[in-house]
TORBAGU-591384 format. One record per residue (C-alpha): y, z, x; residue number from 1. Coordinates in nm, 4 decimals, padded with zeros to 6 digits. Example, Ala and Ser with C-alpha at 12.3 -4.5 7.8 and 13.67 -1.06 7.14 Angstrom:
<pts>
[[-00.4500; 00.7800; 01.2300]; 1]
[[-00.1060; 00.7140; 01.3670]; 2]
</pts>
This chain:
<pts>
[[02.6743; 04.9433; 19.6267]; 1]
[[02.4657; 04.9456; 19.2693]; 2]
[[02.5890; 05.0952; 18.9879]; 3]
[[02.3912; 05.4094; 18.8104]; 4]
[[02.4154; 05.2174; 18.4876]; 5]
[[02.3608; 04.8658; 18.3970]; 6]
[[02.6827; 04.7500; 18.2966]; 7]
[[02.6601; 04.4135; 18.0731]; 8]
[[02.8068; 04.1515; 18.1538]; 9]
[[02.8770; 03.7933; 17.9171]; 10]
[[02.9513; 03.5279; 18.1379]; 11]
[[03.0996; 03.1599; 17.9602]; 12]
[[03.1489; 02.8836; 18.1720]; 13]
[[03.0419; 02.4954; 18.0626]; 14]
[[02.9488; 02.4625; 18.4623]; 15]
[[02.5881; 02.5673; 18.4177]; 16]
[[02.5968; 02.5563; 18.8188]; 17]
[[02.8774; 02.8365; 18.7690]; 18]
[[02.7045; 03.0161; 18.5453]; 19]
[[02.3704; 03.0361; 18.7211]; 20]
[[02.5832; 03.1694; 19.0297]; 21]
[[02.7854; 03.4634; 18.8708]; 22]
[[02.4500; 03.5676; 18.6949]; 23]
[[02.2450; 03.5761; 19.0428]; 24]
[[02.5296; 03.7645; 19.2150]; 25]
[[02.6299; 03.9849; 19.0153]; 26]
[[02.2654; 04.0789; 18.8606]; 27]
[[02.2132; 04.1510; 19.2543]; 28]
[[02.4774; 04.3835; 19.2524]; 29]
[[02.3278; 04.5948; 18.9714]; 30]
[[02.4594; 04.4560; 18.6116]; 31]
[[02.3211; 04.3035; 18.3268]; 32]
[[02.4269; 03.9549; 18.3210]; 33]
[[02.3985; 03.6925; 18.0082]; 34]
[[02.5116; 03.2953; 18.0955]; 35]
[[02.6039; 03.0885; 17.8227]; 36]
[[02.7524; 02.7783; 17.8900]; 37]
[[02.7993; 02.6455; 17.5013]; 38]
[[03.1743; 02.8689; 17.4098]; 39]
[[03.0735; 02.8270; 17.0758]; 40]
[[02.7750; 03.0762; 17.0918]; 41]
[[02.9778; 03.3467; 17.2167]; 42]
[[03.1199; 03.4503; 16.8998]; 43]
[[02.8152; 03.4855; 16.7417]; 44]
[[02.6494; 03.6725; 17.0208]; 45]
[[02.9697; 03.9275; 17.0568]; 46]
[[02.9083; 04.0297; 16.6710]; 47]
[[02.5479; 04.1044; 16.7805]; 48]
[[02.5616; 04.2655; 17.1024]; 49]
[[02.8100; 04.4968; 17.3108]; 50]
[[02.8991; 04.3919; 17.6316]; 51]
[[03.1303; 04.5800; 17.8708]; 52]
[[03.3085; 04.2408; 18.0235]; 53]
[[03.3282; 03.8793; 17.9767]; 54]
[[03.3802; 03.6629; 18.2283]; 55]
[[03.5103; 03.3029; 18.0634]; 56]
[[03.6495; 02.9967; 18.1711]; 57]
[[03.9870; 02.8810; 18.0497]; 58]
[[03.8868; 02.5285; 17.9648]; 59]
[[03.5715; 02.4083; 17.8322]; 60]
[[03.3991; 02.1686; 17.5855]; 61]
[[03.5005; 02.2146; 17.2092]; 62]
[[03.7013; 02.5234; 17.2921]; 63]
[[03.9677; 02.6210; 17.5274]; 64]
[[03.9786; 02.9996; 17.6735]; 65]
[[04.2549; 03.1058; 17.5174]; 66]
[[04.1374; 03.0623; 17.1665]; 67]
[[03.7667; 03.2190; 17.2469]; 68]
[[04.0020; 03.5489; 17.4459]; 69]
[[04.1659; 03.5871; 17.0604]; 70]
[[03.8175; 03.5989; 16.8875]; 71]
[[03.6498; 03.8018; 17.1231]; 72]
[[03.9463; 04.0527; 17.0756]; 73]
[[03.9489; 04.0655; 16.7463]; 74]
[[03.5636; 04.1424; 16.7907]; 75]
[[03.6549; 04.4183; 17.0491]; 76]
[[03.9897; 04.4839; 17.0939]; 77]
[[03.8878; 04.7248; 17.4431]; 78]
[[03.6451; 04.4354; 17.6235]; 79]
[[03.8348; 04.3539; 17.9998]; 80]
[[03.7695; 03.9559; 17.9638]; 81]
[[03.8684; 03.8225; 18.2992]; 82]
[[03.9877; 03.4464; 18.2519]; 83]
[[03.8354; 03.1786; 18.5515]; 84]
[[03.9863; 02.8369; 18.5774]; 85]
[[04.0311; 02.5557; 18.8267]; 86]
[[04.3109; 02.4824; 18.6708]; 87]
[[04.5515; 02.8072; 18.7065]; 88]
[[04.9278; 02.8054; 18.7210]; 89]
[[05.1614; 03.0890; 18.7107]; 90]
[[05.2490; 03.0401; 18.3461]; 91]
[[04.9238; 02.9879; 18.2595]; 92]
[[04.8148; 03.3027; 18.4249]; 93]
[[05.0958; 03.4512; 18.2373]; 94]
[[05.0152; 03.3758; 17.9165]; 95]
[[04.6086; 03.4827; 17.9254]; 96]
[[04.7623; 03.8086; 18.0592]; 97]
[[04.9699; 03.8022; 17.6899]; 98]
[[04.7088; 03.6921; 17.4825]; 99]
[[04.4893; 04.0386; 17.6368]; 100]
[[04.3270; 03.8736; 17.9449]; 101]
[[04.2097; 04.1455; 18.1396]; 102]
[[04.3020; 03.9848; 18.4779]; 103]
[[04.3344; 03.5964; 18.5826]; 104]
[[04.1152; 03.3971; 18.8853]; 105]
[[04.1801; 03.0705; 19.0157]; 106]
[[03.8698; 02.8680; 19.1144]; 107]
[[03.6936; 02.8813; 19.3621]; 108]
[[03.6462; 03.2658; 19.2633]; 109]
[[03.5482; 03.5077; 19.5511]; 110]
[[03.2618; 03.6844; 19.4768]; 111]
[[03.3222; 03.9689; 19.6201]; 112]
[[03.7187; 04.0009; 19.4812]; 113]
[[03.5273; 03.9348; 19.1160]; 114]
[[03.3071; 04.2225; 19.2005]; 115]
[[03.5957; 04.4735; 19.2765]; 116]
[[03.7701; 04.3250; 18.9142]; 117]
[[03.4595; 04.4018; 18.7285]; 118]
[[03.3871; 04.7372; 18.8614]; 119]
[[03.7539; 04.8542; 18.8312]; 120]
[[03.7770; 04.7058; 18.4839]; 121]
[[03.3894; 04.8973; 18.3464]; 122]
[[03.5115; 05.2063; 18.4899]; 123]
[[03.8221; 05.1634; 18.2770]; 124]
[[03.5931; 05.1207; 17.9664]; 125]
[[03.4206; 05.4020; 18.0336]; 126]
[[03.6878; 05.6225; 18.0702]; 127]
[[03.8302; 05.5252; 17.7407]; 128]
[[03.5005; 05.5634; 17.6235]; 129]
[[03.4810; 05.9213; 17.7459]; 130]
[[03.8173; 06.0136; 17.6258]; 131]
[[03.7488; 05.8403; 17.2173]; 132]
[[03.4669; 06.1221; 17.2638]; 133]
[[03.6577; 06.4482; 17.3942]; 134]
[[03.9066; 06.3479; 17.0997]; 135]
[[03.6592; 06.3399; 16.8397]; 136]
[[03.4887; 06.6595; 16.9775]; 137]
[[03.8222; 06.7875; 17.0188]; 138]
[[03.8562; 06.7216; 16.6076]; 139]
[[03.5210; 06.8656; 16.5495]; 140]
[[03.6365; 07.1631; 16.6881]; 141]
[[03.9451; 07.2633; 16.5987]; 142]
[[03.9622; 07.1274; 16.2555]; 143]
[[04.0441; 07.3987; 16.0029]; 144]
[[03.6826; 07.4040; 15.8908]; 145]
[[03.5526; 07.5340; 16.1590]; 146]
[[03.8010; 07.8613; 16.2032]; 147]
[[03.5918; 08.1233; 16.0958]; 148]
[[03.6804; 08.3515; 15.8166]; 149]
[[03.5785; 08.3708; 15.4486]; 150]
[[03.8376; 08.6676; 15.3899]; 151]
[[04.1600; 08.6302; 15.1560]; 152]
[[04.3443; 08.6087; 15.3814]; 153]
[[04.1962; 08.3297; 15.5966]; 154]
[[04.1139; 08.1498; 15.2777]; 155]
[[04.5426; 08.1477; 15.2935]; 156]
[[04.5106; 08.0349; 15.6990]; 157]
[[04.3354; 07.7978; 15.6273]; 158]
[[04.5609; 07.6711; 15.2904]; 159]
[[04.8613; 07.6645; 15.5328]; 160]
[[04.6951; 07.4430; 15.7936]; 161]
[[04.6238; 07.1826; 15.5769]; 162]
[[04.9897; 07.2044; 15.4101]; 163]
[[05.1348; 07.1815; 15.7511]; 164]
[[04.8742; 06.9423; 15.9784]; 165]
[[05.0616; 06.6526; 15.8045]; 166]
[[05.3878; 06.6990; 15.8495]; 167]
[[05.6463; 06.7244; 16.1650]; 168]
[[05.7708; 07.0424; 16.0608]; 169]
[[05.7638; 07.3397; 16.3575]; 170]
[[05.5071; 07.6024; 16.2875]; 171]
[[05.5694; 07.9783; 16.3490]; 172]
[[05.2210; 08.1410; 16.4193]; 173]
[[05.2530; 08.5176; 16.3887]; 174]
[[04.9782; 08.7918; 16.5054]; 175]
[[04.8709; 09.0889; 16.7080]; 176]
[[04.6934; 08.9397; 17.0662]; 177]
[[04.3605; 08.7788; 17.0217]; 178]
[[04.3662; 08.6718; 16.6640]; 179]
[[04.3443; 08.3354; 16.7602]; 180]
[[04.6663; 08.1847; 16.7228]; 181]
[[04.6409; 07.8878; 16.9634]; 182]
[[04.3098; 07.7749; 16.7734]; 183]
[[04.5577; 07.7741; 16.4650]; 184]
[[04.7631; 07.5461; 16.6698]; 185]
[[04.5110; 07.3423; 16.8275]; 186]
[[04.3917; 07.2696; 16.4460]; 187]
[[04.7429; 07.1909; 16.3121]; 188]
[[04.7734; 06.9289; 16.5912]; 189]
[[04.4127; 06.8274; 16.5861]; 190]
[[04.4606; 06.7519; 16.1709]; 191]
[[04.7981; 06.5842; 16.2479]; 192]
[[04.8967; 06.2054; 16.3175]; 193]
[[04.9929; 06.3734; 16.7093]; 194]
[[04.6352; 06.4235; 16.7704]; 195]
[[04.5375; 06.1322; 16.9863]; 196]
[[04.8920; 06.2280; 17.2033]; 197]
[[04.8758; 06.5724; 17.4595]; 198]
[[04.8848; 06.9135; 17.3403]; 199]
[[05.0730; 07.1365; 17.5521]; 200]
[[05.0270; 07.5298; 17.5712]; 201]
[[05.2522; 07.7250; 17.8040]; 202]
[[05.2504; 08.1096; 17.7797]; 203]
[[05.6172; 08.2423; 17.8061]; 204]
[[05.5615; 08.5440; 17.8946]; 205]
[[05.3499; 08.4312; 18.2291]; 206]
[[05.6226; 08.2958; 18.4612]; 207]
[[05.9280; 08.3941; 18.5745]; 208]
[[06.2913; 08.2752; 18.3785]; 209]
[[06.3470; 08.0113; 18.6506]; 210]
[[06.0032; 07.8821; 18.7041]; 211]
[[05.9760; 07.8446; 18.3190]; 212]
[[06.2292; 07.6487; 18.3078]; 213]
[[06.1231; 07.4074; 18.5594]; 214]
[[05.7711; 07.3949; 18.4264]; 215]
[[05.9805; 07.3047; 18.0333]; 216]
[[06.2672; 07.0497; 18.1614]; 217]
[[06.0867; 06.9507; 18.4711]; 218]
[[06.3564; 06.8525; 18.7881]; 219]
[[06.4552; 06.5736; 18.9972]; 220]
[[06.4473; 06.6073; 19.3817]; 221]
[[06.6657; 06.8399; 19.5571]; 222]
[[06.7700; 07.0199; 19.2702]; 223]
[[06.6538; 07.3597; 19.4244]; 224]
[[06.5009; 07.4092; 19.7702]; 225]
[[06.1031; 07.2774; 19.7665]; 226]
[[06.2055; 07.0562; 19.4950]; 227]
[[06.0874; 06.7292; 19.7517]; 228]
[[05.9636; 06.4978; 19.4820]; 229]
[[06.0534; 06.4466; 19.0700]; 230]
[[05.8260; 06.6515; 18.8583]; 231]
[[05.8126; 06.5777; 18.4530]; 232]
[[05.9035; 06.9135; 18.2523]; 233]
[[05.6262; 06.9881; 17.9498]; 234]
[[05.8555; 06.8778; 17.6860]; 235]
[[05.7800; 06.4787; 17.8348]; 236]
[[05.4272; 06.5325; 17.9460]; 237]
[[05.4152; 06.6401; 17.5031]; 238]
[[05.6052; 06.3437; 17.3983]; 239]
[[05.4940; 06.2115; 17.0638]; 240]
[[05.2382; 06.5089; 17.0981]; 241]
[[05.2692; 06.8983; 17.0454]; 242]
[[05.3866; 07.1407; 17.2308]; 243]
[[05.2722; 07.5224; 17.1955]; 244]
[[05.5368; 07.7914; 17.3135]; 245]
[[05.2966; 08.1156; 17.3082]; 246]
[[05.4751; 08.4347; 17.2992]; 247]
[[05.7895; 08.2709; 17.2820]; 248]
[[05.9571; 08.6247; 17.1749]; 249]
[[05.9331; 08.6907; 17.5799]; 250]
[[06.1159; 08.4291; 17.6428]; 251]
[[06.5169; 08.4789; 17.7809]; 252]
[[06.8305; 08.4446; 17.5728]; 253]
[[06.9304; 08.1827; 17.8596]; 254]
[[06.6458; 07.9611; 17.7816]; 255]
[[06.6466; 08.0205; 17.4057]; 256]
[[06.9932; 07.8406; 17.4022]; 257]
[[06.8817; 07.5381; 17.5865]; 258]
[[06.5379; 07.5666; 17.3381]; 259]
[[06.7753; 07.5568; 17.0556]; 260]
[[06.9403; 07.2463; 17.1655]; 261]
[[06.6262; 07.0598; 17.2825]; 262]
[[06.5364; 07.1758; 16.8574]; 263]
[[06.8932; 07.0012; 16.7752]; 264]
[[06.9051; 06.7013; 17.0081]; 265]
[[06.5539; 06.6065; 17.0580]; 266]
[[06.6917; 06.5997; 17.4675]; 267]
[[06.6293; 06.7251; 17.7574]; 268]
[[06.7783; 06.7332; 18.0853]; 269]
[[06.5935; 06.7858; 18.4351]; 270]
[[06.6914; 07.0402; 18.6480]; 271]
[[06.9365; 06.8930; 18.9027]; 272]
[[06.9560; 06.5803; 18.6657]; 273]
[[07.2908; 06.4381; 18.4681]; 274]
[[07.0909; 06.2098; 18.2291]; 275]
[[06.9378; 06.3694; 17.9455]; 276]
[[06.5936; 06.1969; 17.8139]; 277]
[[06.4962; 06.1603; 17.4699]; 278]
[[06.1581; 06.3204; 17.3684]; 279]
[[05.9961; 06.3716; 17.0354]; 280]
[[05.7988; 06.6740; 17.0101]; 281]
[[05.6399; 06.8823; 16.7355]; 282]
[[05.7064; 07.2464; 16.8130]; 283]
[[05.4609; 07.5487; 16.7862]; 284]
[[05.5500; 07.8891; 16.8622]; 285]
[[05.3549; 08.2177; 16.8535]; 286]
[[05.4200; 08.5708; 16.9058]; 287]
[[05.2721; 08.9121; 16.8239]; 288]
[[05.6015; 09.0409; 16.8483]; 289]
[[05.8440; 09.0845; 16.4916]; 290]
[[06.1037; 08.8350; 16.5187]; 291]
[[06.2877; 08.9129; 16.3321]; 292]
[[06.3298; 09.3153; 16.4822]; 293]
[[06.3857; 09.1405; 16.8208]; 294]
[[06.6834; 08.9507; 16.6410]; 295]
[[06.8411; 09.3250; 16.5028]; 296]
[[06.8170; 09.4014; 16.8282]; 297]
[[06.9855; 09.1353; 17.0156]; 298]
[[06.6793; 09.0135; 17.2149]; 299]
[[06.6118; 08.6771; 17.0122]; 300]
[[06.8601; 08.4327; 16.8951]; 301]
[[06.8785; 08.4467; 16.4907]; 302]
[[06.9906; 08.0560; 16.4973]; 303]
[[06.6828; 07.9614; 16.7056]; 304]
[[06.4705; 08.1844; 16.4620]; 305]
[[06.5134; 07.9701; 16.1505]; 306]
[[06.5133; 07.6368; 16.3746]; 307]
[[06.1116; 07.7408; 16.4594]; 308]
[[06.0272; 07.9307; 16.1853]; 309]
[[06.0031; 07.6843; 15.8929]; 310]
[[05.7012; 07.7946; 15.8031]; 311]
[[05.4783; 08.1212; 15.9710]; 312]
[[05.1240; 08.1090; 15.9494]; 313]
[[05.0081; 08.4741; 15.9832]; 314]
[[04.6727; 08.5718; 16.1617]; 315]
[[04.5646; 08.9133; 16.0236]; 316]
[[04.4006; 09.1527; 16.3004]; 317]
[[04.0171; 09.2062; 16.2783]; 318]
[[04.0524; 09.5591; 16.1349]; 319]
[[04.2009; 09.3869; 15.8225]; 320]
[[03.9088; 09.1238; 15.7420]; 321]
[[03.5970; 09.3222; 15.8248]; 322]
[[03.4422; 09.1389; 15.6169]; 323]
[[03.4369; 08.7866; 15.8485]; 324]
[[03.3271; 09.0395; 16.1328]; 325]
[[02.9134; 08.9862; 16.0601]; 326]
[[02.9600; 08.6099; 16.0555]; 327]
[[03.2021; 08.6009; 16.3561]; 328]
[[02.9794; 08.7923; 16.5186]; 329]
[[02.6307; 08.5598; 16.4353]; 330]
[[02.8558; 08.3084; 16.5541]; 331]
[[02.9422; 08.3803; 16.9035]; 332]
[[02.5820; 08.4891; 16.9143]; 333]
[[02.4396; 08.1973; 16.9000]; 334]
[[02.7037; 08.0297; 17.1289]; 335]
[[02.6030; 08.2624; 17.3880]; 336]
[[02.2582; 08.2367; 17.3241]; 337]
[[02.2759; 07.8681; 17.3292]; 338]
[[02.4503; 07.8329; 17.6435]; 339]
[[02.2660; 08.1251; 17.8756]; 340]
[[01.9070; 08.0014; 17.7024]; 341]
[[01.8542; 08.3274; 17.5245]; 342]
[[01.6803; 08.3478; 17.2035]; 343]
[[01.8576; 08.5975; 16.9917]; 344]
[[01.8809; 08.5835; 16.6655]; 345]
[[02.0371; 08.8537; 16.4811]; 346]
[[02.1748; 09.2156; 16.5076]; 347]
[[01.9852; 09.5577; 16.4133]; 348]
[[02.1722; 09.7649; 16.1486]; 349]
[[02.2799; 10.0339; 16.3884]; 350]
[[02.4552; 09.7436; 16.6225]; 351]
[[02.6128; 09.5860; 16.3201]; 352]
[[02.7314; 09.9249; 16.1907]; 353]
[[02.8859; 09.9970; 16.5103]; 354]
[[03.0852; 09.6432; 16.5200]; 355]
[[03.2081; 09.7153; 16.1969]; 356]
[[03.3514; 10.1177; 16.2426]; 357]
[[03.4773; 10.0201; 16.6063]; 358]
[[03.8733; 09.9390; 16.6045]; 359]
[[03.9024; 09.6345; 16.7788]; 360]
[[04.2294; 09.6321; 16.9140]; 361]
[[04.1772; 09.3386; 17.0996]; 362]
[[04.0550; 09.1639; 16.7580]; 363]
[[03.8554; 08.8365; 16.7548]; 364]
[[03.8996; 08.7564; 17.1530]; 365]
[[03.7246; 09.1114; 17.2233]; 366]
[[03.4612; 09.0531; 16.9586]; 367]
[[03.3624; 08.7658; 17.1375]; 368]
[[03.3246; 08.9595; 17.4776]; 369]
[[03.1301; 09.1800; 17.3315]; 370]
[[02.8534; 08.9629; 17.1937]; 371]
[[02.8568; 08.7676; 17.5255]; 372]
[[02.7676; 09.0776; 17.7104]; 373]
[[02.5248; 09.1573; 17.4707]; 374]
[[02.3720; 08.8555; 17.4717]; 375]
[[02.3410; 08.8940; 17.8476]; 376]
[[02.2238; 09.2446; 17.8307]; 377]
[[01.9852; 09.2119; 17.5318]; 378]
[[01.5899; 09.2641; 17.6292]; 379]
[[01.4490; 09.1644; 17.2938]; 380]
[[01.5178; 08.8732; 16.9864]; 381]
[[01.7605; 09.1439; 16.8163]; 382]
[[02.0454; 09.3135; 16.9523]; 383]
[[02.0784; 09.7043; 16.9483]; 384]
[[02.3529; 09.9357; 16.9326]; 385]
[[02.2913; 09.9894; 17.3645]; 386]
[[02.3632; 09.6505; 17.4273]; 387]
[[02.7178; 09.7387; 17.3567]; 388]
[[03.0082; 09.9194; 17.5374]; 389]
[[03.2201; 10.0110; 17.3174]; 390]
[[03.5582; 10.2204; 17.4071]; 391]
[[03.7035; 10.4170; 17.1119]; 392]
[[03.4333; 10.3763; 16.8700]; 393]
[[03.4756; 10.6102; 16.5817]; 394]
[[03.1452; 10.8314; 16.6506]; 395]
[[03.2375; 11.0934; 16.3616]; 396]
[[03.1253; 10.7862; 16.1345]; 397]
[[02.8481; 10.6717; 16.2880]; 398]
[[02.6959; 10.9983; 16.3753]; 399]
[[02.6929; 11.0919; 16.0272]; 400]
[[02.6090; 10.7334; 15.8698]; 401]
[[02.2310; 10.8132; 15.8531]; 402]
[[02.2572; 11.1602; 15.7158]; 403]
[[02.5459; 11.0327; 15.4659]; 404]
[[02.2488; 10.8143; 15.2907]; 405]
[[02.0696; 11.1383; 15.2055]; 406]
[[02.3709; 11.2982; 14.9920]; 407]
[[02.3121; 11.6023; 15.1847]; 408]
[[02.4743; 11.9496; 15.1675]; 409]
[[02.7577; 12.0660; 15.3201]; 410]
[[02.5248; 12.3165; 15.5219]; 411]
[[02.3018; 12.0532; 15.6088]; 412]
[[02.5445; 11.8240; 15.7453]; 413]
[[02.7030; 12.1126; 15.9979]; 414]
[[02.3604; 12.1952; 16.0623]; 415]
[[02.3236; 11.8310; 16.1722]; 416]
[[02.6043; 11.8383; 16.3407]; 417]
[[02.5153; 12.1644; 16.5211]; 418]
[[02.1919; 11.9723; 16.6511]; 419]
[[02.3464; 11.6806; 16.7597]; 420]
[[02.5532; 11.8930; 17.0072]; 421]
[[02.3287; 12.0812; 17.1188]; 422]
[[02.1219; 11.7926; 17.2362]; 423]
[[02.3968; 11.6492; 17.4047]; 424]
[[02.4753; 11.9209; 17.6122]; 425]
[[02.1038; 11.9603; 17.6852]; 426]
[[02.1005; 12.3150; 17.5084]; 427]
[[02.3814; 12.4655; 17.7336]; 428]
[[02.5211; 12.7321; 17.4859]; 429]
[[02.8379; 12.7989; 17.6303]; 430]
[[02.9179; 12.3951; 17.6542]; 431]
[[02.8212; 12.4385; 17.2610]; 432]
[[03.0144; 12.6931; 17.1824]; 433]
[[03.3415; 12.5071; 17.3887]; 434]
[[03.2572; 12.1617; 17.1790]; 435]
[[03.2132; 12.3546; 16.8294]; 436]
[[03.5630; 12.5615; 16.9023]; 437]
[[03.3631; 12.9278; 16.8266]; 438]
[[03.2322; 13.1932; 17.0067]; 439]
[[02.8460; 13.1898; 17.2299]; 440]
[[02.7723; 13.4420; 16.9257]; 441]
[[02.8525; 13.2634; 16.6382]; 442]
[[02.6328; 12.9609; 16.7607]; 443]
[[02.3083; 13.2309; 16.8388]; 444]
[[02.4047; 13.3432; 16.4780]; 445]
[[02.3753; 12.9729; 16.3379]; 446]
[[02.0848; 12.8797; 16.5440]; 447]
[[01.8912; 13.1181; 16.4154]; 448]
[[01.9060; 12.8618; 16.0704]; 449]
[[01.8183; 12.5799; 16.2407]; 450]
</pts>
């Protein structure tokens, strides 16, 4: 089977005979092959060129293999260098496998085992490859830079992120639902030392006491029925990483005790198991509930309170930082334009008006649902106030935003208002007179002004 890419391959053998054979079988099979048969060139040629794996004898002329697998490491510590001899014994096979030998061949080599090696050993390469890049887009976007917000208090987000990213301290992250508290805690772990270990988020509040607590502590088998193989709890899969407990203020007084010890001990212990494991886990937890009420009450433990809250970050609603709302919004309208091939490129002043005097009570995460839709929706370069559908607006402000601008009259304005009505209702008097809260009189009387 070829390979979609051409894979390149350095292959170092003395044997020119050797050489010439690797490079015509394995260029037939769809990589790019090099044969060198003087060791010494290698060196020079790896500080020049990338390959994906080398394919070396163990001892040749002027240099032995080991010495040549240390200086092509220290070239490219990832390379898979597969190590052909005629002269392999078990210690010897042992010891390239120490020194960072990919995997060891005796002579005669079978082609089509070496095959199998190389393509198991490029597909390794490339999967490293592809997860270097997720990580660094990963810290492209979620470091603190890129959280929107140029309010005051963002400006303060953003001061505590940076305080925090550092350290191994756990991180309460306080605010109302869809402020955008697990981006705060994707950047604190994304700016921290943890970042090339897992991050973890598990919403409390979305599974039952029981099944939360398998899904934390993980179980061995046969510790409840269905339980037919060991599963790791989240706290392991996190280990040396971060683990995110959203709306951990949902979360049981039973499980808050065994929370609070896992805080103490750095333990856990399976379900069904009698051997506690060590883990070492950095801590987030969010809520848009007020701990410390639920403590007054008796729902949250105070103890396990102070243990997570060593320092609270606290995301403001929308309705308090207006202000980011125009560059929030030009932002997820050019995401949306971006990715459905739209070209959009701004708001009209109605639209932007109406973003700005609607409530938002599902803050940033709504926003963003909006301008998607409108994005969708929009039949022209700009959107417009009908692209929208928004619930709960506050029309008494934008029906009088226009007429405002004019610094008109008192009579003027409830002759506006009068008008506007009127139209509504398509001129029905009586639906009028119902909406304005007087008699079908009193509106003939004023309509006779308009």
């Amino acid at each position: 089977m070829k390979n979609d890419r051409k894979y390149r391959l350095l292959i170092i053998d003395d044997d020119k005979e050797m050489v010439n054979l690797l490079v015509d079988y394995l260029s037939k099979e769809g990589f790019s092959c090099l044969g060198i048969s003087n060791p010494h060139s290698a060196i020079e040629l790896m500080s020049k060129e990338t390959y994906d794996v080398v394919i070396s004898d163990l001892i040749m002329e002027g240099k032995d293999g080991f010495t040549l697998l240390e200086e092509i490491k220290e070239i490219d510590p990832d390379i898979a260098i597969i190590i052909i001899t005629a002269f392999g014994t078990l210690d010897t096979a042992i010891e390239a496998m120490k020194r960072g030998a990919y995997y060891f061949l005796a002579k005669p080599v079978k082609l089509d085992s070496l095959k199998i090696l190389i393509d198991k050993a490029v597909e390794e390469r490339r999967l490293r490859e592809e997860h270097k890049l997720l990580l660094k887009e990963a810290e492209r976007k979620f470091h603190f830079n890129n959280i929107i917000g140029k309010s005051k208090a963002m400006q303060e987000v953003f001061k505590l992120i940076e305080l925090v990213a550092p350290t191994n301290i756990n991180v309460l992250v306080l605010g109302d639902s869809g402020t955008g508290k697990e981006l705060v805690a994707r950047a604190i772990h994304y700016n921290s030392h943890r970042k090339r270990n897992p991050f973890i988020a598990i919403n409390c509040s979305a599974l039952p006491d029981n099944l939360l607590e398998s899904e934390l502590f993980g179980y061995v088998r046969g510790a409840f029925t269905g339980a037919i193989t060991n599963k790791k709890g989240l706290f392991e899969v996190a280990d040396k990483g971060t683990l995110l407990l959203d709306e951990i203020g949902n979360m049981s007084l039973n499980l808050q005790a065994k929370l609070l010890r896992v805080i103490e001990d750095k333990e856990i212990r399976p379900l069904g198991s009698i051997q506690n494991r060590k883990v070492e886990v950095r801590i987030i937890a969010a809520t848009n509930k007020k701990l410390e009420d639920e403590v007054e009450k008796g729902n949250f433990r105070e103890d396990l309170y102070y243990r997570i809250n060593v320092i609270a970050i606290y995301l403001p609603p929308l309705r308090e930082r207006l202000e980011d709302l125009p560059i929030l919004a030009q932002h997820f309208l050019e995401k949306y334009g971006l990715e459905n091939g739209k070209e959009v490129n701004g708001f009209e002043d109605e639209a932007m008006r109406s973003l700005l005097n609607y409530e938002w009570k599902g803050n940033v995460r709504e926003l963003e649902n909006v301008i998607e839709r409108a994005v969708l929706l929009s039949k022209t370069n700009k959107i417009s106030v009908q692209d929208f559908s928004l619930r709960g607006i506050k029309k008494d402000i934008l029906l009088f935003e226009p007429m405002l601008e004019k610094c008109p009259t008192l009579e003027e304005l409830e002759l506006y208002y009068i008008r506007k009505v009127l139209k509504d209702v398509n001129g029905n008097k009586e639906e009028a007179s119902k909406v304005l809260g007087v008699s079908v009189r009193t509106l003939y009387r004023w309509e006779k002004k308009l």
